[in-house]
N, C-alpha and C positions, 0 to 999 in steps of 0.2 A: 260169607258173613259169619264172625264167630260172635258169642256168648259171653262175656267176661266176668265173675262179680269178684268184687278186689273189696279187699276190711285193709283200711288204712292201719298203720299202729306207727307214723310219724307224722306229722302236719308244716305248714311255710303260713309267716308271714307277710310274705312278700312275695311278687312274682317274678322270679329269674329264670336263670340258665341251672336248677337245679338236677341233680341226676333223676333220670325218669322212673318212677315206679309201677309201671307196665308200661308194654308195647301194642301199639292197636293199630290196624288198618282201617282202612275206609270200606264203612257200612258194616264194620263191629259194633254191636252194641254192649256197653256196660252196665252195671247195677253195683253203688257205691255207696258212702255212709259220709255225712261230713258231719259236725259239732258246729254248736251255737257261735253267736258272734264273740262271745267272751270265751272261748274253749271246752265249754261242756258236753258231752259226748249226753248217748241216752239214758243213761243212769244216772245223768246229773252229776259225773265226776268232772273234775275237771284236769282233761288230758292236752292241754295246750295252750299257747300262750293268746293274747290276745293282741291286735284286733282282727276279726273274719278271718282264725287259720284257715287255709286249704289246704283240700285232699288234691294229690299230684306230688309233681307233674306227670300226664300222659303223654307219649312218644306218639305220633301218628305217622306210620311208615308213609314215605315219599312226600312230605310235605315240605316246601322250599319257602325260601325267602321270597317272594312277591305274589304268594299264592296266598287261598280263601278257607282258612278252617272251618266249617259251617259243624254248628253242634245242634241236636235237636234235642228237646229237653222233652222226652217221651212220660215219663212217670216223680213226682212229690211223693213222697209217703211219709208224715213226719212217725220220729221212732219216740215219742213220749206224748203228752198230754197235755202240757202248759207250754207258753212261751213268755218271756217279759219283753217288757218296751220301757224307755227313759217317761217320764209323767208330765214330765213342762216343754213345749213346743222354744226349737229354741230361738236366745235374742236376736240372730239376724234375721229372722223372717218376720217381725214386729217393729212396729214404730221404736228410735230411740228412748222417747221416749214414756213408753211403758213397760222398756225392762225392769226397771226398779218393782213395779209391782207384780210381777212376775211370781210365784208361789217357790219355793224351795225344788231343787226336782231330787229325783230319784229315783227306782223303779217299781211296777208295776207288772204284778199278773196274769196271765189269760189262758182262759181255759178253751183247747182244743179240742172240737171234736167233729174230726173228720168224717168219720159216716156219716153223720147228721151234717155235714158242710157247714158247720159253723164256728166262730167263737167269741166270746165272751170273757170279759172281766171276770176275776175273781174275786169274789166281796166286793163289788163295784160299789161308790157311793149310792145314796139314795135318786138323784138327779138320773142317774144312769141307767138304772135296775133293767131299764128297758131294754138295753143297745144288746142287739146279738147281732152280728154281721158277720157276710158271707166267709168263709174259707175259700183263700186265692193264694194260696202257692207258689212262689218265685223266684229264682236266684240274687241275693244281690247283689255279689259277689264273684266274679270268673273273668277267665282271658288267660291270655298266652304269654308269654315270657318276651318279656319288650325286646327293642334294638339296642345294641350298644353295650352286650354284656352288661343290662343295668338289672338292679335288684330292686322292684318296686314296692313301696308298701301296700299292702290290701286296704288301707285306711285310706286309699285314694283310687284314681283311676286316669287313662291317658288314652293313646293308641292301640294301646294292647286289650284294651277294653279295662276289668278291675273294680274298683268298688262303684257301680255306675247305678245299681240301686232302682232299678227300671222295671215298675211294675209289671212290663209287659212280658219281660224274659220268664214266663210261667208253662206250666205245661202245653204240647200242640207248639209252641215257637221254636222257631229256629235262630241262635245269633251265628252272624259272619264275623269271625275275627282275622286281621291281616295276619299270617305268618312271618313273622322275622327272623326264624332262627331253623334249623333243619330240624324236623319231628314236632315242628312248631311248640309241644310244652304244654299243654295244657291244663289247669287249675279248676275247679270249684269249690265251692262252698258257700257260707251266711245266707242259709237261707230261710226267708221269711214267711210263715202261717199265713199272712196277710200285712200291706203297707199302704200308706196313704199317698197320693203323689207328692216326691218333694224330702220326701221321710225327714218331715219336719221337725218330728221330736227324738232324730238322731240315732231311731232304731224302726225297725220294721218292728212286726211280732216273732223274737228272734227263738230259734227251737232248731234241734235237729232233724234230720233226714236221712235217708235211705232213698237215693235217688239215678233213675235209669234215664244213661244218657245213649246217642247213636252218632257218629260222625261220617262226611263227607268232604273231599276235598274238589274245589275249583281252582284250576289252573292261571296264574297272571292274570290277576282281577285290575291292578292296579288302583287294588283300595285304601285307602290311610286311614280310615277312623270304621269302628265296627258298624253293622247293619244285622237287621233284623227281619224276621219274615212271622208273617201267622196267617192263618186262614182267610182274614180280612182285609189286612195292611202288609205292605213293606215302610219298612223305615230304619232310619237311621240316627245315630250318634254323636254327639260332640261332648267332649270331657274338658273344662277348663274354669279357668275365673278371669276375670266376670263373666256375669251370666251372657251377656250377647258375644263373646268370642267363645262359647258351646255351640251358639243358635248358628254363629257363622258354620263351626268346624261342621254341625249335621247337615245344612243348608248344603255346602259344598260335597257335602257327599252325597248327598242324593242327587245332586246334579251329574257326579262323576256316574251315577248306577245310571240315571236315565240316558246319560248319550252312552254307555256301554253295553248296557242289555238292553235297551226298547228303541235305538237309533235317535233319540230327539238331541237335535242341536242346545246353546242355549236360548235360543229367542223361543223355541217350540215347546220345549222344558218349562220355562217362564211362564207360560200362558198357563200351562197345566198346576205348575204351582201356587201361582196368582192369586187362583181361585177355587185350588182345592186343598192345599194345604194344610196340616194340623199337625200341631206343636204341641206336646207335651213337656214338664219335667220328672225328670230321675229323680233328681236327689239335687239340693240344695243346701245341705249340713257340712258335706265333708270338703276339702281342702279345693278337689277339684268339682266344678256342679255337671250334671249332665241333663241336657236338651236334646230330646228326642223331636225328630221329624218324620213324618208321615202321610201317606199315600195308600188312601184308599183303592183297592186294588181294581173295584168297578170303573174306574177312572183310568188304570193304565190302557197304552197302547198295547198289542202282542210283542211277546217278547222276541228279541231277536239271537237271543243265544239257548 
């Protein structure tokens, strides 16, 4: 297992087949830096373009097209102090209408402070003065270089995973993304201080990072939409619109993980889902929405692989 720490000094908006800017093998760990969702680095420069540049791609020696890039997102450490966010929740998550009465939007402040595990508005109105909430840490932004020599924008996301906005991709998690391409590609960035589910007002609490990641590979998983692991749950991903063909794409994947790794058919699957199931959402703002599904793990069978 080797060490890596890489300083970006170019950024992608999108995720392709771009040339890789290091090579890692399985159960190399790295330590990396990425910039804000609108391109500003830790000094508040602004060194790229917008939206959600990523740092990459990484090469991951021996990784094929039908295999499992599993990244485990070891260490957050934001590299500044503030983060901002959009100020008005936006008009599709509201009645039609009460768009019109909706306030102007714009953006908004917040002061980070990580040791103390919290943050807060800066100069928050009066109503507010109170709110300090927790420091949660997340990617919202990553995945691998799609199929089809296609060049995706980070303002969205699909099979390769991408701007999927999932609060749970935070430190201690692991995501699965299919491999399509040889060295599969790998990408992060946009990552957020803290986000609401849904990231309803169209930004997490956006700030940079210096952030340590560790990779592994699974051999022919036979996965199509990303997955996820953390200490308490597995689960899974769907990226699309409308919202119930997301709920489908994670639904089918968790089924494809339960008869792959825990032996359950679907009828036996079904009964387990039925009644334990939990559904969250990613993100609901951007082009594509993402529905996470979930499985508490005191509820699986042992695993079979």
């Amino acid at each position: 297992m080797a060490e890596h720490r890489f300083t970006p000094d170019h950024y992608h908006t999108a995720l392709g087949t771009y040339p890789p800017v290091l090579e890692i093998a399985p159960g190399d760990r790295v330590t990396t830096t990425t910039v804000d969702a609108a391109g500003q680095d830790a000094a508040y420069a602004s060194v790229a373009a917008r939206p959600n540049p990523m740092t990459g791609p990484f090469h991951i020696v021996g990784a094929e097209p039908g295999d499992a890039l599993l990244v485990t997102i070891e260490a957050m450490v934001p590299t500044r102090r503030t983060g901002w966010t959009r100020a008005v929740v936006a008009p599709n998550v509201v009645d039609p209408q009460m768009v019109a009465s909706l306030p102007p939007n714009g953006k908004v402040e917040w002061v980070i402070d990580a040791a103390a595990g919290t943050v807060r508005l800066d100069a928050p109105p009066a109503a507010l003065d109170y709110l300090t909430l927790p420091f949660e840490p997340m990617i919202g932004c990553f995945g691998v270089a799609p199929t089809l020599a296609q060049a995706i924008s980070t303002a969205t996301s699909a099979e390769h995973g991408g701007n999927m906005d999932y609060r749970g991709f935070g430190p201690g998690s692991t995501a699965w993304f299919p491999v399509a391409v040889p060295g599969a590609l790998f990408f992060l960035g946009d990552g957020h201080a803290r986000q609401g589910d849904g990231e309803i007002v169209g930004t997490g609490i956006e700030t940079s990072f210096e952030i340590t990641f560790s990779v592994s590979l699974r051999k022919n998983t036979g996965m199509v939409w990303p997955r996820g692991e953390s200490a308490s749950h597995i689960f899974t991903l769907g990226n699309a619109r409308p919202l119930d063909q997301a709920l489908q794409h994670a639904t089918s994947e968790m089924l494809r993980w339960l008869k792959a790794d825990y032996g359950l058919d679907a009828g036996n699957a079904s009964h387990l889902l039925g009644q334990a199931v939990q559904y969250e959402i990613g993100n609901v703002f951007d082009p594509a929405y993402t529905v996470v599904c979930k499985l508490d793990r005191r509820f699986l069978p042992p695993a079979k692989v």
